[in-house]
Structures are given as structure tokens and as C-alpha cells.
VEXDREN-2710 file (C-alpha; in Angstrom, 1 decimal):
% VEXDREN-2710
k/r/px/py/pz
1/UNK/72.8/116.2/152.0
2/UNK/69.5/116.7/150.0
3/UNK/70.3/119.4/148.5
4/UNK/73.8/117.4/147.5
5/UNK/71.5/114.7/145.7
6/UNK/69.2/117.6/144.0
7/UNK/72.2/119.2/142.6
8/UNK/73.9/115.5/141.5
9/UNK/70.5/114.5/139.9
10/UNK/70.2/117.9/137.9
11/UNK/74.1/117.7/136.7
12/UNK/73.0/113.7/135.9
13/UNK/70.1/115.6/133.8
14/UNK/72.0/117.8/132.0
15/UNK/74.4/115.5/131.2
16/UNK/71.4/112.8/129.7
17/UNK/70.0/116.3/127.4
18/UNK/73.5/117.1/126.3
19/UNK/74.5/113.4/125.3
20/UNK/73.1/114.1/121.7
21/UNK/76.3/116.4/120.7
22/UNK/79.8/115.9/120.4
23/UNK/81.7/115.2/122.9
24/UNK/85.2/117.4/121.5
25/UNK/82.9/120.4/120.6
26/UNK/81.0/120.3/123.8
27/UNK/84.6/121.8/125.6
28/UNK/85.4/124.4/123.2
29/UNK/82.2/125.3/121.6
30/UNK/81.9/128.7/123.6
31/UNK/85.3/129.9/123.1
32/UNK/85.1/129.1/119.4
33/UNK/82.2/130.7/118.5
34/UNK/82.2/133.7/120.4
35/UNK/85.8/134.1/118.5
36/UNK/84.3/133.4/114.9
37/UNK/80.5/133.2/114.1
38/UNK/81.3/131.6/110.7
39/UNK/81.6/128.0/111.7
40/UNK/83.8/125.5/113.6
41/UNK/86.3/125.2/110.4
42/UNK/86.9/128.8/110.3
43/UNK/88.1/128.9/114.4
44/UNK/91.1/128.5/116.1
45/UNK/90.1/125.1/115.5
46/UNK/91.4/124.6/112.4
47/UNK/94.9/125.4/113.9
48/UNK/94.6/122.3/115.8
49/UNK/93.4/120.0/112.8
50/UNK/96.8/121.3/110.8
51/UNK/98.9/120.4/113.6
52/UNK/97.5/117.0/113.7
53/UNK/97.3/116.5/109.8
54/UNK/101.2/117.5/109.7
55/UNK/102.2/115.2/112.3
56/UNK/100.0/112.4/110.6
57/UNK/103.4/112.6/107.8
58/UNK/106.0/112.6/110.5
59/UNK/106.1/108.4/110.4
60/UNK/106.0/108.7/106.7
61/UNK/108.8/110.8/105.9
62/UNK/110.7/109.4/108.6
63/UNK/110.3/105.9/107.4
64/UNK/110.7/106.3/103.6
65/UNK/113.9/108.6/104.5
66/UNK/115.8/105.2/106.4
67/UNK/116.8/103.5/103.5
68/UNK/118.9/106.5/103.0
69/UNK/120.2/107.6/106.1
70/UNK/121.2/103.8/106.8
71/UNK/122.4/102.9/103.5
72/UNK/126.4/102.5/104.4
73/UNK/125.2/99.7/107.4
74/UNK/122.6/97.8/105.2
75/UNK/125.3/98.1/102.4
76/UNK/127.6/96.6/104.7
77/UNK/125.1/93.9/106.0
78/UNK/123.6/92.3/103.1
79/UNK/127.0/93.2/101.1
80/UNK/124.9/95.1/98.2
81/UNK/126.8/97.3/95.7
82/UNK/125.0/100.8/95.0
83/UNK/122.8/99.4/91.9
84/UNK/121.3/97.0/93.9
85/UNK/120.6/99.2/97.3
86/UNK/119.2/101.9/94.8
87/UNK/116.1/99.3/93.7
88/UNK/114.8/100.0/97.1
89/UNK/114.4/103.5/95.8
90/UNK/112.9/102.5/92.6
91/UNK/110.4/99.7/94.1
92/UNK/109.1/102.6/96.2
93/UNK/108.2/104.5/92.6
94/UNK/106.9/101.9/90.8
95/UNK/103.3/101.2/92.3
96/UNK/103.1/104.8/92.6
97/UNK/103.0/105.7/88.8
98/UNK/99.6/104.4/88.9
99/UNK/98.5/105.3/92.4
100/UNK/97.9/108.6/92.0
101/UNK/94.7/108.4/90.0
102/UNK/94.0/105.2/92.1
103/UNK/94.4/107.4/95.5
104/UNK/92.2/110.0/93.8
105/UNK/89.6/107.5/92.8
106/UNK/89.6/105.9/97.0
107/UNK/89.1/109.3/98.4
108/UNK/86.2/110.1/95.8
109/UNK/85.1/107.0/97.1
110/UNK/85.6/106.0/100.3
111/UNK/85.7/109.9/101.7
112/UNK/88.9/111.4/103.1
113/UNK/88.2/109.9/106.6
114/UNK/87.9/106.4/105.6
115/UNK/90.9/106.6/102.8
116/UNK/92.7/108.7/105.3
117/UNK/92.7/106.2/107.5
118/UNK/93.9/103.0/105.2
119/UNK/96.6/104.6/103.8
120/UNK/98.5/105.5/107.3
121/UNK/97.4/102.0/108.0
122/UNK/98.9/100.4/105.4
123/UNK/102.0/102.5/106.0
124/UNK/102.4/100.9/109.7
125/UNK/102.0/97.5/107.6
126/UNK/105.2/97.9/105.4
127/UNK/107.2/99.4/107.5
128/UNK/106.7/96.5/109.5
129/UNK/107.6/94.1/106.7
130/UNK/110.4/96.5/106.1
131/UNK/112.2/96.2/109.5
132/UNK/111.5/92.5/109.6
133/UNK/113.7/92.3/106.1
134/UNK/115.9/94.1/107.8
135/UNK/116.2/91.7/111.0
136/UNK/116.3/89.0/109.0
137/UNK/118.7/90.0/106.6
138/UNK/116.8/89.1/103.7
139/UNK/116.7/91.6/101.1
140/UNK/114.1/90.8/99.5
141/UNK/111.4/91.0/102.3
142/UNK/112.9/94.5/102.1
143/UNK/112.1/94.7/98.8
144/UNK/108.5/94.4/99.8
145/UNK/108.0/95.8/103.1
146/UNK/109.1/98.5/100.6
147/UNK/106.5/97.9/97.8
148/UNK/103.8/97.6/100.2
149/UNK/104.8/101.0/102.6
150/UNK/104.7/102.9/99.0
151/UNK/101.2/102.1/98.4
152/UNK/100.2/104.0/101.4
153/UNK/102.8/105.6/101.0
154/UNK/102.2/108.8/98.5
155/UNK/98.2/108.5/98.6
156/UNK/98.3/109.2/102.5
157/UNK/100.1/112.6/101.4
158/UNK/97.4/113.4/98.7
159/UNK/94.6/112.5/101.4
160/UNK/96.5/114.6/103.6
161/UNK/96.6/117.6/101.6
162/UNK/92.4/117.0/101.0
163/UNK/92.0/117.2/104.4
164/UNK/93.9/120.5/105.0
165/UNK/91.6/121.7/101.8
166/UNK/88.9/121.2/103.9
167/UNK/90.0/123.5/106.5
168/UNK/91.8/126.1/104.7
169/UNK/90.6/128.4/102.0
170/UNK/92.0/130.8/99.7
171/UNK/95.3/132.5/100.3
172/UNK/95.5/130.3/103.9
173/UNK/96.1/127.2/102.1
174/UNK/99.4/128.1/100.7
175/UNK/100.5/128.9/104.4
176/UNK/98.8/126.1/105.5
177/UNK/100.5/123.3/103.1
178/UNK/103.6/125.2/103.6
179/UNK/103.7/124.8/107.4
180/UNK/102.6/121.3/107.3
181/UNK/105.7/120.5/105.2
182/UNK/107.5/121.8/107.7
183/UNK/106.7/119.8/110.3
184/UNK/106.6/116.6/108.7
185/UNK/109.7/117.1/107.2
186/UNK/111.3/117.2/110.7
187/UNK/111.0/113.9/110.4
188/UNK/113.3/113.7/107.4
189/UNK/115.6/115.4/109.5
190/UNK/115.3/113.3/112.5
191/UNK/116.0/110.2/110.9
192/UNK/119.0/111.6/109.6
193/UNK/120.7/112.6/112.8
194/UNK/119.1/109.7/114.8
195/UNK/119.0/106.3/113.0
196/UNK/122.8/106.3/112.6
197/UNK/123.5/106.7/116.2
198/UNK/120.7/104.4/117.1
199/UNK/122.3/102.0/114.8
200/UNK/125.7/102.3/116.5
201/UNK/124.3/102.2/119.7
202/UNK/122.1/99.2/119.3
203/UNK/125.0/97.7/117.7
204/UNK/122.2/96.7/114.6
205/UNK/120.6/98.9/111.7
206/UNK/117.3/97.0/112.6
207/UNK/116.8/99.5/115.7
208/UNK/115.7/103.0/114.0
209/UNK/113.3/100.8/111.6
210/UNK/111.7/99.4/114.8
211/UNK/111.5/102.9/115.6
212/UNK/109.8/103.9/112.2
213/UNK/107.0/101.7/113.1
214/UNK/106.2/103.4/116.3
215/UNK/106.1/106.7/114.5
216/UNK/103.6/105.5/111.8
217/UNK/101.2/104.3/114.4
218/UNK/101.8/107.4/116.2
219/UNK/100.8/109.0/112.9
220/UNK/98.1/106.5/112.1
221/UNK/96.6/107.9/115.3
222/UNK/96.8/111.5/114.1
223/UNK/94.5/110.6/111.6
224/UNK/92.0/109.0/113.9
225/UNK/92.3/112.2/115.8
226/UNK/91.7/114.2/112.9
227/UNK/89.1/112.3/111.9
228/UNK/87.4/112.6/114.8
229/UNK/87.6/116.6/115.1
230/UNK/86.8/116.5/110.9
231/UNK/83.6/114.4/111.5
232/UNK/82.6/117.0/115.0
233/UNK/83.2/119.7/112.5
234/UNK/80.8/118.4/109.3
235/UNK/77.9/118.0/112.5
236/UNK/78.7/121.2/113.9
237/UNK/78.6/123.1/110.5
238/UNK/75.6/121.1/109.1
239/UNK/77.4/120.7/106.2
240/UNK/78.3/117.0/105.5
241/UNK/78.7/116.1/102.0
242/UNK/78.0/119.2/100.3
243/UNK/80.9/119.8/98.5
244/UNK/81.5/116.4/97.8
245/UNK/77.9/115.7/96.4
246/UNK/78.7/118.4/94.2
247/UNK/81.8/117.9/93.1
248/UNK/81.4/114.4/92.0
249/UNK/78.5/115.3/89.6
250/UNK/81.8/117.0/87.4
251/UNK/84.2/114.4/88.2
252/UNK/86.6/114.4/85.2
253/UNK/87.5/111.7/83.2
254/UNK/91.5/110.6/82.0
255/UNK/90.1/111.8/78.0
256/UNK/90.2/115.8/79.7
257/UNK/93.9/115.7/79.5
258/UNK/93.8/117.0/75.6
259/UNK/92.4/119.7/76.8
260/UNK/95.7/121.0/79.0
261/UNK/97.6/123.7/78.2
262/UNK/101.3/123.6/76.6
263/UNK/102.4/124.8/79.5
264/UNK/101.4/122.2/82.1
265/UNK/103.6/119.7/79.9
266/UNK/106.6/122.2/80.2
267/UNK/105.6/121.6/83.7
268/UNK/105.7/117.9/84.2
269/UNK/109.1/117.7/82.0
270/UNK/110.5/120.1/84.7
271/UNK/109.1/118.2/87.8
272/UNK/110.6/115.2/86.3
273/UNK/114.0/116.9/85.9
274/UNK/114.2/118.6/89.0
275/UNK/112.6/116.1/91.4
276/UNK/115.2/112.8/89.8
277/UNK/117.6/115.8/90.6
278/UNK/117.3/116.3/94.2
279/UNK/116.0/112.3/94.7
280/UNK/119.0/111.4/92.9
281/UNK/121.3/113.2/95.2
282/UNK/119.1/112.5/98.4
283/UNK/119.2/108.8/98.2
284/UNK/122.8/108.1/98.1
285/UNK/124.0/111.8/100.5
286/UNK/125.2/109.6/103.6
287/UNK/127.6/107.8/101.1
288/UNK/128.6/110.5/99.5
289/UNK/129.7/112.3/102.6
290/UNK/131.7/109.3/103.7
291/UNK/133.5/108.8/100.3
292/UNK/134.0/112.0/99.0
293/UNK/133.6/114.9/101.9
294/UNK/136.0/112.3/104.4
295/UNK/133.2/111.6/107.2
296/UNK/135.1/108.5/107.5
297/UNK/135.5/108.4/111.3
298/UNK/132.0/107.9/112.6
299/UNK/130.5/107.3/109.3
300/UNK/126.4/107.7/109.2
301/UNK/126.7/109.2/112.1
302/UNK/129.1/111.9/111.3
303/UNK/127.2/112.4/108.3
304/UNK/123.9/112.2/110.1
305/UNK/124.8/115.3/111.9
306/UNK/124.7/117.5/109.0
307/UNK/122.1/115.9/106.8
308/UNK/119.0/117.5/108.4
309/UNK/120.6/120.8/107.4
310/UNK/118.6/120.6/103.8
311/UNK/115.6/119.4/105.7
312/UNK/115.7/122.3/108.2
313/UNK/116.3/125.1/105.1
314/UNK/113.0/123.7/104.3
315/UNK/111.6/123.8/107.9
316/UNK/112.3/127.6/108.4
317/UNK/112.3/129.1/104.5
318/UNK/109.4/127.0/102.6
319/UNK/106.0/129.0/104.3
320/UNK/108.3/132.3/104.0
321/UNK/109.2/131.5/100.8
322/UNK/104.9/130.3/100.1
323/UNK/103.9/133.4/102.0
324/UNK/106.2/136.0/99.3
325/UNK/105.0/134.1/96.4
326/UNK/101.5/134.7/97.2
327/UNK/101.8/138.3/97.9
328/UNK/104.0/139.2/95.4
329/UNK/103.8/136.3/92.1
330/UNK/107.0/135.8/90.3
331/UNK/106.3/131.9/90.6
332/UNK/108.5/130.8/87.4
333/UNK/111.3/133.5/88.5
334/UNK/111.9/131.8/91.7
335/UNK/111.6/128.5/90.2
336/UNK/114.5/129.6/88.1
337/UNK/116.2/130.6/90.6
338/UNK/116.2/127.9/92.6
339/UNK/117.4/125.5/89.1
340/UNK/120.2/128.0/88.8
341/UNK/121.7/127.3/92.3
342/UNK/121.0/123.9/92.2
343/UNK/122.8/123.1/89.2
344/UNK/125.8/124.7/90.2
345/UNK/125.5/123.0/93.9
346/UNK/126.1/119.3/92.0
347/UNK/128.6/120.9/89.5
348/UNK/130.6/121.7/93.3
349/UNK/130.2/118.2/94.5
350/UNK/131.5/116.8/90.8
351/UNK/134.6/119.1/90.6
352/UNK/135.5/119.7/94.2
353/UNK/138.8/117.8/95.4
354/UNK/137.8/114.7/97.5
355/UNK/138.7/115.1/101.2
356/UNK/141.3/112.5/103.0
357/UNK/139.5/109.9/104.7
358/UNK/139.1/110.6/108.7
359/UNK/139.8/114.8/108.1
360/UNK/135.7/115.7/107.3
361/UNK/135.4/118.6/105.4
362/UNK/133.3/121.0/106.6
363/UNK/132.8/122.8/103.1
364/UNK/129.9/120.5/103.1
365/UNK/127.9/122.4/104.7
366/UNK/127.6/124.7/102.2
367/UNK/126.7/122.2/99.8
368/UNK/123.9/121.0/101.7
369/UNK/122.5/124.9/101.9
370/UNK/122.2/125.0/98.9
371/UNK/120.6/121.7/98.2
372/UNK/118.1/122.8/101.0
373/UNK/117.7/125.9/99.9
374/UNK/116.5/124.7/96.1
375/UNK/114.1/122.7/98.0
376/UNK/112.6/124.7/100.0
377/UNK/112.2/127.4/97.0
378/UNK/111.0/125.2/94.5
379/UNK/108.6/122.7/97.0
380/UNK/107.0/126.2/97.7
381/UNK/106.0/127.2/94.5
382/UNK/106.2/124.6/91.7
383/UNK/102.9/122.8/93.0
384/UNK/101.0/125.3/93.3
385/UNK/102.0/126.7/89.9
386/UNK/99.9/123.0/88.4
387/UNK/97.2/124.0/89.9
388/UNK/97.0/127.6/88.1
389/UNK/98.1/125.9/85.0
390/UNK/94.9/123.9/84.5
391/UNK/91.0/124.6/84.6
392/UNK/89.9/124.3/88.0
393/UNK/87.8/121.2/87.7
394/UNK/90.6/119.0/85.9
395/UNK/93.1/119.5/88.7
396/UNK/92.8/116.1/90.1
397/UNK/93.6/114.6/87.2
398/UNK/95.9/117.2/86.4
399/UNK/98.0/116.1/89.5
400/UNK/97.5/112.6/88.9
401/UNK/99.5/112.7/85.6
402/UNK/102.0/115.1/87.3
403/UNK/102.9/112.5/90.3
404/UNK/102.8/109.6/87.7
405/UNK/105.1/111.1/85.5
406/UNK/107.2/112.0/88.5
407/UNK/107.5/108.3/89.6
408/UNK/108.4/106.7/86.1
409/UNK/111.4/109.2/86.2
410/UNK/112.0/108.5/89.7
411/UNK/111.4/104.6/89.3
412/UNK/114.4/104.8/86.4
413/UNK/117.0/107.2/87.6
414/UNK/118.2/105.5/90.9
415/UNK/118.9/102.2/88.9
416/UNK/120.9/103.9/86.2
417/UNK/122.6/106.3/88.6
418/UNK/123.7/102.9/90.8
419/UNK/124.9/101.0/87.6
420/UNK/126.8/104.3/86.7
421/UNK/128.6/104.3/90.0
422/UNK/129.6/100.5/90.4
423/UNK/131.2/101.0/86.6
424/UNK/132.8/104.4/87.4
425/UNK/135.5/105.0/89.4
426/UNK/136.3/108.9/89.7
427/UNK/134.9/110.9/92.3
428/UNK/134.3/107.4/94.7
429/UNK/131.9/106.7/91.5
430/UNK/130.0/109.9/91.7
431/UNK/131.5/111.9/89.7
432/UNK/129.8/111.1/86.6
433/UNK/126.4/110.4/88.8
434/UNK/126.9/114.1/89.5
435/UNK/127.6/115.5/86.2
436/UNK/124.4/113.2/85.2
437/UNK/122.3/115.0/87.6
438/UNK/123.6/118.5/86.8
439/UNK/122.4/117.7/83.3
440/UNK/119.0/117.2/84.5
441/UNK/118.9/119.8/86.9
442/UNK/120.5/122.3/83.8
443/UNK/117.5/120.5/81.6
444/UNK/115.0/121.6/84.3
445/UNK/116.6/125.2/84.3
446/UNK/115.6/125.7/80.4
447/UNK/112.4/124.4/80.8
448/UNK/111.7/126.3/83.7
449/UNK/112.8/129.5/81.5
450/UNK/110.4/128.0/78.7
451/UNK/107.8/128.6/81.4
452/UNK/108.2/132.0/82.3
453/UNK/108.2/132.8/78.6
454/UNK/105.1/131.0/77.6
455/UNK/103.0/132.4/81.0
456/UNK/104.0/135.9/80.1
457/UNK/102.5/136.0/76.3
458/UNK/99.8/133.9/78.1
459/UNK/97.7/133.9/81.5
460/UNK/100.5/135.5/83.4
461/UNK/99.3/133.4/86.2
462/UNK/102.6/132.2/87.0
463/UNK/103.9/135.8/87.6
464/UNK/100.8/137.9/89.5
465/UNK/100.4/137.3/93.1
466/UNK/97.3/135.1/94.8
467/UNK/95.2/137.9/94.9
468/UNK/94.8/137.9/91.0
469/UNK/94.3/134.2/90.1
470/UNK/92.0/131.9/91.1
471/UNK/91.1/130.6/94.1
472/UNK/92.1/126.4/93.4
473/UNK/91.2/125.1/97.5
474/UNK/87.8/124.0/96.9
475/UNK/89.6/120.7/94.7
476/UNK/89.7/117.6/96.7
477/UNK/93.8/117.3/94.8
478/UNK/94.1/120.9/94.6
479/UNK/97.3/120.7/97.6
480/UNK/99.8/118.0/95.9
481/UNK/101.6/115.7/97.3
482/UNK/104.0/116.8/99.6
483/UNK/107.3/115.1/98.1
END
């Protein structure tokens, strides 16, 4: 019995000495270092902190996907033709064409943590106000559960992608951003096969919203997570606010833009193109389905079932796709080559014969491959390309212009593509909406061809693989947002 008490009362003073360090690294410090003596950000730690980071965007893509996947049952509930449903889509952009250098400015600020933290936050806020619009009925509570879940909204993916930064260097962060698109777009996918049936089930479209909420706090607490293991890590490495101290003694300034290249403009006309291409389709897909494809019987849900197939080309293709680009360049070729199928995918749904209603047609599937598989090509290696295009310490800003540009063109396009289908009539009202967006796409294709020109009498950055340009990680913006 006394030497019970001996042994309590030394474990009882070990435990008093040790109290000083972190708890988290007090369990896996052995196993980490004895793996990699370089730090705790270069161990099998950092695999860990991506998974958590990813998942901290599975409420936010899930959320900011509803309004699409439940489009046909709001339509139907608060009797709105497509112009009006398609302002959802545009009150999401409209904050965000200033956010961007606003988000920038918070992090510089507040620190990743901190900002980290507000934005997913914020994010559980509007949703809320979202899915209370919904229950209510009232379209304009909608209209700003939607206003305020887009101020977190973007700025939680560029605080994201600051944090993976931090624990990712060199040619790993191209993996690393590529994988955590991944798994936060599974919940773009999920939403789309389960918010229709939830709706049907429920026997109310307010149901999967109610579940949206539940996903951003389970993201929200991601972050804490991560923020948790992030502040263990600064400790452990003795290495707080080093790079930050130092970076903010260059911050740039919004007068540094005269000084970007002719081809980073090339680039924002093409991300402007390309992204009101696939938005434009994306937003109004369930509808389409229904009215043109036949997934009349069932509805959403029919359509729901195939939906997540462009999602999960990006789930399996984008970090192959990242991991290619970096080993072997060709960055504007793909790029091309993802415009080229692209533009003939929305050509297909213009032209092809519409289906009889209640007889689905299955040739959609093809259709959505190669919608997913222009996404997954051109997510993987048109951000990274900004970052190359640019001197290393103007790439914040660089991005900022980039995602504001890509917001006013995302802000306008929904509205005129819903005004063009109320006053059309062929096609269920989208044919014209997809000869529209074929144009763009065809516009982005020439650009994107102007940019392979201009890189090779240039930097030929674009077309050499990672090991021959820069290393771009150690930028708080350098990974951009994740859209």
C-alpha cells in the first residue's frame, strides 16, 4: 500500500513538471520526432492538420451548393421564375468583389487563427438566417441569410488555404491544396444526392438547410481543432511570428498592380470566362435535368443522383491532374484543353434533342463527365498559374484582384442568364443560356491560347514543371481560393 502511494505521488509529480507543455504534443511528441527531426510541421502531423483544414470547407461547400440542388422545390414554394431564384446566386457575389482584399487585410491582421475562426463563424450565422428564410417562406430573409453566409463565405477559403501554407512547402502544397479540394468538395456532392431526398422525405425543403447548419458548426469546430494543433505547433517549433513579422515589413500596396505582367490580365479575362461558364451551368443543372434530360419522375431527386458525378471527377482526377502538372509543366496546354471540351460539352446540351418527360436520359451522364472533367483539369492548374504570373511578394494582392474580378462577372451573369430564360422559350429556356455560355467558355478558349503564346516568348513558367519555377508557399494568399 506504501509503495501504491509512493508511486501515485511521483506520477502526481511528473504530471505537476510536465503541466508547462502542450497537452496534444505531449502524446505524439516521441513518435513524431524520432520520425522527422526537422520540426512538428514537417511530421506526420501535418497530415492530420490537412485533414482537418479540408473538412473545415465541407459545411461551406455543402451550404453554398443548396440553393442549387433545391432550386425546383424553392421555385415551387415561393413561386419564383428563374431571374429571380438566380439573385440568390448573385447576392452571394456581390460582397465578395471587395472581400477578397478585405479577407487578406483580417488575416494580416487578426492572424489566420483568429480570422480562421470568424469566418467559419459567421458561415454558421447565415446559414442560419438562410434556413430560417427558408421556413418562413420569406425570400427575402433568404436574400440575406445569403449575403451574410458569403461574407464568411470566400475569406474562410482564402484563410483556409493560409493555413495549409503553413504546413506545406514547395512541391507538397500543390498536392496538398489539391487533396483538400477533394474532400471538401464531397460536400458539393453530398448535397446534391442528399438534400432532394431529405426534402421529399421531410415533406419540406427547409430540412437539408437545417442540416447545412450542423455541417458548418461541425466545420467551425475543425478550425478550433486546427487551431489548436497550429498554435501546439508554433510552441513546439519556437517559431511564432516569424514569417509573419517579416512579411508584413513588405506588405504590398493596391498601387503594385501597374507593375503586373500582360499576362496576369489574360489571366483574370480567362477566369472570368471560364468560372461564369461552369457557375452559370452549375447553378441552374437540377432544372435543367428536369426540363430538358426528362428527370421528370422524381425530380431533384432523380437528378440528385447524378449531379455529384462532376464533383466526384474532381474528387479522384484534380491531385492527379496537380501532381502531372508539377512534374511535367504544360499548365496553359491543359488549361486549353480543358476550354476545348468544355465548350463543346454546353454546345451538346444546346443542340441535343430534349428527352420526353418521365423517360430520363441517361446520355446525361456523359455530359456531366465532361463538365467534371473541365473542372477538375482547370481547378488544378489555373490557380496556381497566378501565382507564377506575378512577383512573389505581390501575390496577395495579385489574388485579390483575381477573386474580385471573378465575382463582378459572377455577380452579373446569373441575372442575365435568368432574364434570358424567362424570355426564351426553346430548349425549356436554355437553349440560348447555353449558346451564351459556350460563347464564354469559346472566349476563355482564345484567351487561354493567348497565354500559352505570350508564356512561351516569355518566362515559360506556365509550360516547365515545379522543379524549375519558383517556390510561391511561403505567401500568406499564395493557395487561392478554392472555388
Amino acid at each position: 500500500m506504501q509503495e501504491l502511494d509512493q508511486n501515485q505521488s511521483k506520477s502526481r509529480s511528473a504530471s505537476g513538471s510536465e503541466k508547462a507543455k502542450p497537452f496534444l504534443i505531449d502524446s505524439v511528441k516521441d513518435i513524431l520526432t524520432s520520425k522527422n527531426s526537422s520540426g512538428f510541421r514537417n511530421s506526420e502531423m501535418r497530415w492530420l492538420a490537412l485533414a482537418l483544414t479540408s473538412l473545415s470547407c465541407f459545411g461551406n461547400y455543402f451550404s453554398s451548393d443548396l440553393p442549387q440542388s433545391m432550386m425546383n422545390s424553392i421555385r415551387t414554394q415561393l413561386d419564383l421564375d428563374v431571374y429571380n431564384y438566380n439573385k440568390i446566386f448573385s447576392v452571394y457575389s456581390i460582397p465578395n468583389v471587395i472581400l477578397p482584399f478585405v479577407g487578406g487585410l483580417i488575416i494580416d491582421s487578426l492572424g489566420v487563427r483568429l480570422a480562421y475562426a470568424i469566418f467559419a463563424f459567421i458561415l454558421i450565422l447565415g446559414q442560419a438566417i438562410t434556413t430560417l428564410g427558408v421556413a418562413q417562406e420569406s425570400f427575402n430573409m433568404m436574400l440575406f441569410g445569403q449575403f451574410i453566409f458569403s461574407l464568411g463565405g470566400d475569406c474562410q477559403l482564402v484563410a483556409k488555404s493560409a493555413m495549409v501554407a503553413k504546413w506545406f512547402r514547395g512541391k507538397e502544397l500543390s498536392f496538398a491544396l489539391g487533396i483538400g479540394l477533394c474532400i471538401a468538395r464531397l460536400g458539393s456532392s453530398l448535397d446534391s444526392f442528399l438534400s432532394p431526398k431529405l426534402a421529399v422525405w421531410s415533406n419540406t425543403p427547409t430540412t437539408p438547410f437545417i442540416l447545412g447548419i450542423f455541417l458548418c458548426a461541425f466545420s467551425f469546430f475543425c478550425v478550433i481543432f486546427i487551431n489548436i494543433i497550429d498554435k501546439q505547433a508554433d510552441q513546439y517549433d519556437n517559431n511564432t511570428n516569424q514569417e509573419t513579422t517579416k512579411e508584413a515589413t513588405s506588405r504590398p500596396k493596391f498601387s503594385d498592380i501597374k507593375h503586373f505582367p500582360c499576362v496576369f490580365y489574360l489571366l483574370i479575362l480567362n477566369c472570368g470566362c471560364l468560372y461564369a461558364g461552369f457557375y452559370g451551368f452549375t447553378n441552374n443543372l437540377s432544372d435543367i435535368l428536369i426540363t430538358r434530360f426528362g428527370f421528370t419522375q422524381g425530380g431533384s431527386t432523380a437528378a440528385g443522383n447524378i449531379i455529384p458525378i462532376i464533383f466526384f471527377c474532381a474528387v479522384i482526377l484534380t491531385p492527379i491532374i496537380g501532381s502531372l502538372v508539377d512534374k511535367y509543366g504544360k499548365r496553359a496546354l491543359i488549361m486549353l484543353f480543358a476550354c476545348i471540351i468544355y465548350f463543346f460539352d454546353n454546345l451538346f446540351i444546346a443542340f441535343y434533342p430534349d428527352s420526353p418527360k418521365g423517360q430520363p436520359n441517361y446520355i446525361a451522364v456523359l455530359m456531366l463527365f465532361g463538365t467534371g472533367l473541365f473542372y477538375a483539369s482547370y481547378a488544378a492548374v489555373f490557380w496556381p498559374c497566378v501565382a507564377l504570373a506575378v512577383k512573389q511578394r505581390l501575390t496577395g494582392i495579385a489574388y485579390g484582384v483575381m477573386l474580385s474580378f471573378q465575382n463582378v462577372v459572377l455577380m452579373i451573369v446569373p441575372l442575365y442568364l435568368g432574364k434570358l430564360h424567362d424570355t426564351t422559350t426553346r430548349g425549356g429556356g436554355y437553349f440560348w443560356t447555353q449558346i451564351t455560355l459556350a460563347g464564354l467558355v469559346g472566349l476563355g478558349a482564345l484567351i487561354t491560347s493567348a497565354i500559352y503564346i505570350q508564356d512561351l516568348r516569355t518566362t515559360r513558367k506556365f509550360n516547365d514543371p515545379s522543379s524549375n519555377v519558383p517556390d510561391r508557399s511561403s505567401s500568406v494568399l499564395s493557395a487561392a481560393s478554392d472555388k
